[in-house]
C-alpha positions as CSV (number, residue, x, y, z in Angstrom):
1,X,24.0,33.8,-2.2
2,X,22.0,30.6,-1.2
3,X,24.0,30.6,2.5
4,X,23.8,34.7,2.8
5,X,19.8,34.7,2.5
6,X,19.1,32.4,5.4
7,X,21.6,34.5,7.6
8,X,19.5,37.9,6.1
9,X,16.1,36.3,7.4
10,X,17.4,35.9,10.9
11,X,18.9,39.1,11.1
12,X,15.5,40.8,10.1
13,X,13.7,38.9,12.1
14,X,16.0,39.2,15.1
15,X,16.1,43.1,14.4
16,X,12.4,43.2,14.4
17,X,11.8,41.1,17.3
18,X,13.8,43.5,19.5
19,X,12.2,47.0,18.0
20,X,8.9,45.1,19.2
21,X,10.4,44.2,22.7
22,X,12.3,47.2,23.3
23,X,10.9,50.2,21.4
24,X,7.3,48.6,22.2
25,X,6.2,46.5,24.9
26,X,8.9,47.6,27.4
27,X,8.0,51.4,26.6
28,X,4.4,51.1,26.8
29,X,4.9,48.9,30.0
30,X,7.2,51.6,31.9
31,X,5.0,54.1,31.1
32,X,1.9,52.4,32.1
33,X,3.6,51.4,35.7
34,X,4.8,54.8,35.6
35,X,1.3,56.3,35.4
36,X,-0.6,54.0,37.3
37,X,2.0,54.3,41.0
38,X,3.8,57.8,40.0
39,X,1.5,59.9,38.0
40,X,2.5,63.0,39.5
41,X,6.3,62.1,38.6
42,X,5.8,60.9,36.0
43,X,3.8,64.1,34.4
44,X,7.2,66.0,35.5
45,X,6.3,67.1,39.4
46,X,4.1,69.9,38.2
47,X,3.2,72.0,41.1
48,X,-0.1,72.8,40.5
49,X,-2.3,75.1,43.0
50,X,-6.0,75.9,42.2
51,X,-6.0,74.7,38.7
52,X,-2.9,77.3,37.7
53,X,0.4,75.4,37.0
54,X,3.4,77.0,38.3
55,X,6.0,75.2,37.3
56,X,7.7,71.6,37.7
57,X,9.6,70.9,40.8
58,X,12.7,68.9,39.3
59,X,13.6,71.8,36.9
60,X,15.3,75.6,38.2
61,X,13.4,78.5,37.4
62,X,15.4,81.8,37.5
63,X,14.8,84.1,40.6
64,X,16.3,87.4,40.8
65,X,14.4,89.8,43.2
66,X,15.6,90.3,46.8
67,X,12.3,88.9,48.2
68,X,13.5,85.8,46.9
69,X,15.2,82.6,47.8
70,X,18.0,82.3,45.0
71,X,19.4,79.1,42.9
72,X,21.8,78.4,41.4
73,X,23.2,80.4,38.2
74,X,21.4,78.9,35.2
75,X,22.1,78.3,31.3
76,X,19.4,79.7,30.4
77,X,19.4,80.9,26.6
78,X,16.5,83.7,25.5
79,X,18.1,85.1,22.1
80,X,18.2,81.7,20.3
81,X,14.5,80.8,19.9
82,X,11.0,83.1,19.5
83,X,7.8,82.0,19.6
84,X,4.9,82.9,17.0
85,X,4.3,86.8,18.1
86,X,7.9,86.8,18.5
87,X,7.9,86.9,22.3
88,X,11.8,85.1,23.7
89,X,11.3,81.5,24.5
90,X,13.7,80.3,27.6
91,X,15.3,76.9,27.3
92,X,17.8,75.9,29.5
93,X,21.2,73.4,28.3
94,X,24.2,72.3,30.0
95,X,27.1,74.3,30.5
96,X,30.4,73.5,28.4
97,X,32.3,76.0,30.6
98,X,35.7,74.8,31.5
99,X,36.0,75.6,35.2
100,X,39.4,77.0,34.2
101,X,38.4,79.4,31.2
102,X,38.2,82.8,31.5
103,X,34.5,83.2,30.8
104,X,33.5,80.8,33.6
105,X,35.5,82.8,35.8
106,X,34.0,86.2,35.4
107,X,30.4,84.4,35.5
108,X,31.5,83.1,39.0
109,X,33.4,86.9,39.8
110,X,30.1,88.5,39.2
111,X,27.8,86.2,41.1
112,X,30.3,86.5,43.9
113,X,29.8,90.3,43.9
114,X,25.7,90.4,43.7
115,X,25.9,87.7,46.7
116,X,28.1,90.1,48.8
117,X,26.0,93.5,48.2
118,X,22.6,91.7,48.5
119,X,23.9,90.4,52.2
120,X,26.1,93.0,53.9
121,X,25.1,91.4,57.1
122,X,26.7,87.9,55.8
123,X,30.2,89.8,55.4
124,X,33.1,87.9,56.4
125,X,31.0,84.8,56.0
126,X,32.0,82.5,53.2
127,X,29.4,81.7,50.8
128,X,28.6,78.6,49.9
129,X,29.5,77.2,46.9
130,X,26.5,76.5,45.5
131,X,25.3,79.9,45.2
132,X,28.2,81.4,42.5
133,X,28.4,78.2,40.6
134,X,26.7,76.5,37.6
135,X,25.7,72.6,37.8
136,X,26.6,70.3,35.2
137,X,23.0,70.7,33.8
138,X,22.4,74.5,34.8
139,X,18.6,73.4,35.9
140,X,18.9,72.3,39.3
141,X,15.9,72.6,41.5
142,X,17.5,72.9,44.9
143,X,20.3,74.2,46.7
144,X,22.1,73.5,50.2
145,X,20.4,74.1,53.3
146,X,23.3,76.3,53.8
147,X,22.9,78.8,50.3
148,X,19.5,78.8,51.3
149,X,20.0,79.8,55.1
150,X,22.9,82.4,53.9
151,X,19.9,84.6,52.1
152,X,17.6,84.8,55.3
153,X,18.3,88.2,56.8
154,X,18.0,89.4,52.8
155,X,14.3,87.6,52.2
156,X,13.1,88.6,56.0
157,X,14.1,92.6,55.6
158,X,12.2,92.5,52.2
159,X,9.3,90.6,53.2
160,X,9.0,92.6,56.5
161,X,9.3,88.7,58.2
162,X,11.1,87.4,61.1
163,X,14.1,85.3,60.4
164,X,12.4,82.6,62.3
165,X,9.7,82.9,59.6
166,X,11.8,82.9,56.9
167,X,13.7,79.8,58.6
168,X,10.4,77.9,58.8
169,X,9.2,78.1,55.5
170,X,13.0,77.1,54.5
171,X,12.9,73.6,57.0
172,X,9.2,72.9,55.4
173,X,11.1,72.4,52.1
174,X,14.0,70.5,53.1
175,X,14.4,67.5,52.1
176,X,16.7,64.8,54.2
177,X,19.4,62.6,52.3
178,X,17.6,59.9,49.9
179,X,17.1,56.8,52.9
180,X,18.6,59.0,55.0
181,X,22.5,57.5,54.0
182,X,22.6,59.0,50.4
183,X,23.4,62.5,49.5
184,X,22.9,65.8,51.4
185,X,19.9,67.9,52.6
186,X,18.2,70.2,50.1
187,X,16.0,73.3,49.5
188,X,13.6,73.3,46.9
189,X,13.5,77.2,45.4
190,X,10.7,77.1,44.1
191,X,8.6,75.8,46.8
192,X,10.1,77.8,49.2
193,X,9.3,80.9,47.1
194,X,5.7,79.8,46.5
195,X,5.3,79.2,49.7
196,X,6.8,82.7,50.9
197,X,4.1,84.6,48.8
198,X,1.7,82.7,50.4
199,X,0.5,80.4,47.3
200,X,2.0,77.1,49.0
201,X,0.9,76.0,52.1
């Protein structure tokens, strides 16, 4: 008992040593670097315009009308959860979709079909991939430059635009690969589509 005692003290001691390190000083001090060099990332890339918040630039939100730029198909759940007046409540999880099950398939047979009758003009074109398939997460932000460009002629008939239009707006929101090695172009959707009702400049 005399030798186990000693060995307990240390332990405890040890233990609370690194909840103060770790779960402490190190949390408080990422967070205060965070806030003090990257306060707009670090509060989630809210876009904000004239005091309304519309929404956070690293998550997907779900666009469906023609005079849209499209995502990516989300997992987006609204029959779990309601809030107090019993209005749905979106939240968004990854997908545990086998790419080889049957249900995945038919989610990626009907997205196929809504991109081929929303752009008759694009037929015989493949799509790309990114438009009739679901990322790991189901939230991503962006798409390729191509998915994006692949809806033009849709957006700029519905908006009574030029292409060229359409196309600008779409290069104003592309970001190159991360120090120009890593990764490939993207589209944010949502600026894109704040931008094309005239809210983002």
């Amino acid at each position: 008992m005399k030798t186990i005692l000693p060995i307990f003290r240390k332990m405890t001691a040890f233990a609370l040593i690194l909840t103060v390190l770790c779960g402490g000083l190190y949390t408080f001090s990422v967070t205060g670097i965070a806030q003090l060099l990257f306060p707009h990332t670090a509060n989630g890339s809210i876009i904000e315009i004239d005091g309304k918040k519309y929404g956070s630039a690293l998550l997907a939100q779900q666009f469906s009308d023609n005079k849209y730029l499209w995502g990516r198909i989300m997992n987006v759940d609204i029959q779990t959860f309601t809030d107090a007046s019993g209005q749905p409540l979106a939240y968004g999880a990854p997908s545990n979709l086998a790419v080889t099950s049957e249900e995945y398939e038919q989610l990626v047979s009907d997205r196929v079909k809504k991109i081929q009758t929303a752009h008759p003009d694009q037929a015989g074109n493949p799509i790309p991939v990114d438009l009739v398939t679901c990322s790991g997460s189901g939230l991503d932000p962006q798409i390729s430059v191509a998915a994006a460009k692949y809806q033009i002629e849709r957006i700029a008939a519905e908006r009574h635009l030029t292409s060229q239009e359409v196309e600008a707006i779409i290069d104003r929101y592309t970001t190159s690969r991360f120090l120009g090695i890593f990764g490939e172009p993207v589209v944010n959707v949502l600026k894109v589509n704040l931008a094309l009702d005239g809210i983002l400049k």
